[in-house]
Structure formats: structure tokens, C-alpha cells
C-alpha angles and dihedrals in degrees: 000000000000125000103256088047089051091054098053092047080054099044108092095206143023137195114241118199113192115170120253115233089265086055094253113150114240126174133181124181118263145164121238141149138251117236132227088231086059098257138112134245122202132167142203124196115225089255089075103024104155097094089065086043095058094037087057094060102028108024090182096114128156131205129206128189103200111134106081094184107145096000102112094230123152105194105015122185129193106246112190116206115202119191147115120290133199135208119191114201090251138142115206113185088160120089090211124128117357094346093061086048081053100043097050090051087053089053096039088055099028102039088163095072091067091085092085095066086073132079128289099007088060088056089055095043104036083127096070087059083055103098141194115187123222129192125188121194107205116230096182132010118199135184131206141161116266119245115291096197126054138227106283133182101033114109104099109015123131092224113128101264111012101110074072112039086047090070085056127082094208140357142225108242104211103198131149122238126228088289093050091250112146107260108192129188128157115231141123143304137204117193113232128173095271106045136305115310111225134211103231107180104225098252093054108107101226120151127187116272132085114352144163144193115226120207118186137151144180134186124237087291108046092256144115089053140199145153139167134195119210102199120190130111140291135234141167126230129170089279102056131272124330114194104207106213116227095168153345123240114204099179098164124021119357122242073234098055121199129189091245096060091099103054084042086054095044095050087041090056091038097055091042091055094051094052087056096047096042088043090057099036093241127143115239095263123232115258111220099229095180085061095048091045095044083061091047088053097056078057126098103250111254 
């Protein structure tokens, strides 16, 4: 196994950029595998569906593995995968295959989420067992070095967005090339009058249009979990590049946490499920929860 397949392997996240239907470039943090054939497998559950959405009308996605938080690595780089990616409108309940491969790495690493394999919380989260498959076929890999510097100049500005990306060291710039196909890359940001001023190595393909910065973490376990998405719009000037903020997107846990996130999180993924489901005349399917245990018992405990 070479060296650039070892550190994604190792790598517990990744950043997943799919096109809206205006062609605007939008990216969340997820988990997925590599596959033996070369290519990727990534999932969403129907509580957050519109990365498959996008994926069905526009299938130019790019994947970047940049956060090297509990992956043991001693010299990480970022290595951004650009390719084409498919979504068949398909619902898999059943960890069998690839997806059971998939689903006992997520466990191993995760070992939190298996309390939703126990009564009552798996009545409350059958959605997250709800599963769309999503394969990406990589077209280019590239490496590159992650940011030296960090974001400066933040705390305290008044720009959309900054009382978050100031608690980061570094952010995900989620741009479009000259064909409008997502071009990610992690670097810095400093905060100026007129928007947040970003670091664009010079052999990264960005062109000026809709853009956003993406800010997530997790702990060792893949857990405590946030991430954030400034979304605005990107332009050069003889001093670089300078991404002007229009709002922040929160989808998960707020920077400003509340007790009553969760319960916010769970109705929002089981309407959303319901509207899938309702929209394509389908009844809710059953999730096999002995499966799903019997996978959590091969595990250490943790």
C-alpha cells in the first residue's frame, strides 16, 4: 500500500463537497472507506439527504482528507480527491458487503454511536440506520502540505461568521474551478473590513463565484462534535483572494450549544425522513438491530 493510500485509511473524516442546483459549492464533514477498486464509499442517513440530492443532478464532487485529529499520523498532509460521484435512490437498512465493512470501522472509531443500538434511544434515531450509498470514482488525487500558519485576526470582528472560525486554527475553502467543479483546500484565514482574507496556494484552481469556508471538529473518538459552513462569495484583487461572508449555516450543534440541541437535531432528521419517505410512497423499513449489535459485539468494548 502506498503512502498517500495509508494516510487516508488513517485519516477519521473527510470533507465532502457536492454542487447545489445553482451550482454553488457546498461541503460538510463525513466518514467513509476506501475501497480495494480505488474508489470511495460514503454514506448519509435520510435525516441529512441533500448531499445525495445534489449528487443526483450534478454528480462533480471532491473530497478532501485534511483534519488529522486521532489519526496517528506524524507528518499529515491534506490530499484532495476529485471525481465523479453516484447516488442511487436507494435505501440500505442491511450491514452487509461494503457497508458492514463501513459500518464496523464507524463503531470501532466511534464506539459512542452504539448507543443507538439500545432501547429507547434506537426508537428515537432509526433514521441514522437509513442509509444512501454514495460512491465517488476519483478522477485526480492531489497532495499538498496543510496550512502553516493559522486564522488571525478574528476574535472580535463583526464579519458573519467570525465568533466560530476564531475557535479554529485553520479552515476548508470550498470554491469551484473554471468548469464549476468543487476545488477544496484547508488554510487560513484573517479577518479585514470587507470579508475574510484566504490563503490560496497558488496551484489550487479557484476561480471567483459562490464560495464558503467550512469549519468541523471531533475528539479521539469521533465524538463532541461541530461543524459550521460561511457561505458568501469569492473574488481576487491584487492582493489575493478576499471571500465576502453573506451567512453562517450551523446544521448540527451550535458554537452556542444548548441542552436542547439534541432534541432540535433528532425532530429535524425525523421530519426529514418522513418527508423522504412520504414524497416516494415508501413505509418507514424496518432496521435489523441484531445485525447491527452482533457487529458491535466482535468490537473491543469502549
Amino acid at each position: 500500500m502506498d503512502t498517500m493510500s495509508e494516510m487516508i485509511d488513517a485519516y477519521r473524516t473527510c470533507e465532502l463537497a457536492t454542487l447545489t442546483r445553482s451550482g454553488s459549492p457546498v461541503a460538510w464533514p463525513t466518514t467513509g472507506l476506501r475501497l480495494d477498486d480505488g474508489t470511495f464509499l460514503l454514506t448519509t442517513s435520510l435525516g441529512y439527504p441533500q448531499k445525495a440530492f445534489n449528487i443526483r443532478r450534478d454528480g462533480r464532487v471532491a473530497l478532501l482528507f485534511s483534519d488529522p485529529t486521532a489519526s496517528g499520523l506524524d507528518e499529515p498532509a491534506q490530499i484532495l480527491v476529485r471525481g465523479v460521484a453516484t447516488c442511487p435512490d436507494e435505501i440500505h437498512v442491511d450491514p452487509v458487503g461494503d457497508l458492514g465493512r463501513l459500518w464496523a470501522l464507524l463503531m470501532r472509531r466511534q464506539p459512542s454511536c452504539r448507543k443507538y443500538l439500545s432501547w429507547p434511544t434506537n426508537k428515537l434515531a432509526d433514521f441514522y440506520f437509513m442509509r444512501l450509498l454514495i460512491t465517488v470514482r476519483p478522477d485526480e488525487i492531489v497532495s499538498r502540505p496543510l496550512p502553516v500558519t493559522t486564522n488571525q485576526a478574528l476574535a472580535g470582528s463583526s464579519l458573519a461568521g467570525a465568533e466560530v472560525l476564531a475557535d479554529y486554527e485553520s479552515v476548508v475553502l470550498i470554491g469551484t474551478d473554471a468548469d464549476g467543479a468543487p476545488v477544496l483546500v484547508r488554510t487560513s484565514v484573517t479577518a479585514e473590513p470587507g470579508g475574510y482574507r484566504v490563503d490560496v496556494p497558488a496551484d489550487v484552481p479557484v476561480v471567483a463565484g459562490p464560495a464558503g469556508l467550512l469549519v468541523h471538529r471531533h475528539d479521539d473518538q469521533l465524538w463532541n462534535l461541530h461543524n459550521a459552513n460561511v457561505r458568501g462569495h469569492l473574488a481576487a484583487d491584487g492582493r489575493g483572494w478576499l471571500l465576502r461572508p453573506e451567512r453562517l449555516v450551523e446544521p448540527g450543534q451550535k458554537h452556542r450549544s444548548s441542552v436542547l440541541d439534541p432534541i432540535r437535531i433528532s425532530r429535524g432528521c425525523q421530519a426529514t425522513t418522513r418527508r423522504y419517505l412520504e414524497h416516494r410512497g415508501l413505509t418507514r423499513p424496518a432496521v435489523p438491530w441484531d445485525a447491527y449489535r452482533a457487529i458491535r459485539d466482535r468490537l473491543p468494548r469502549g
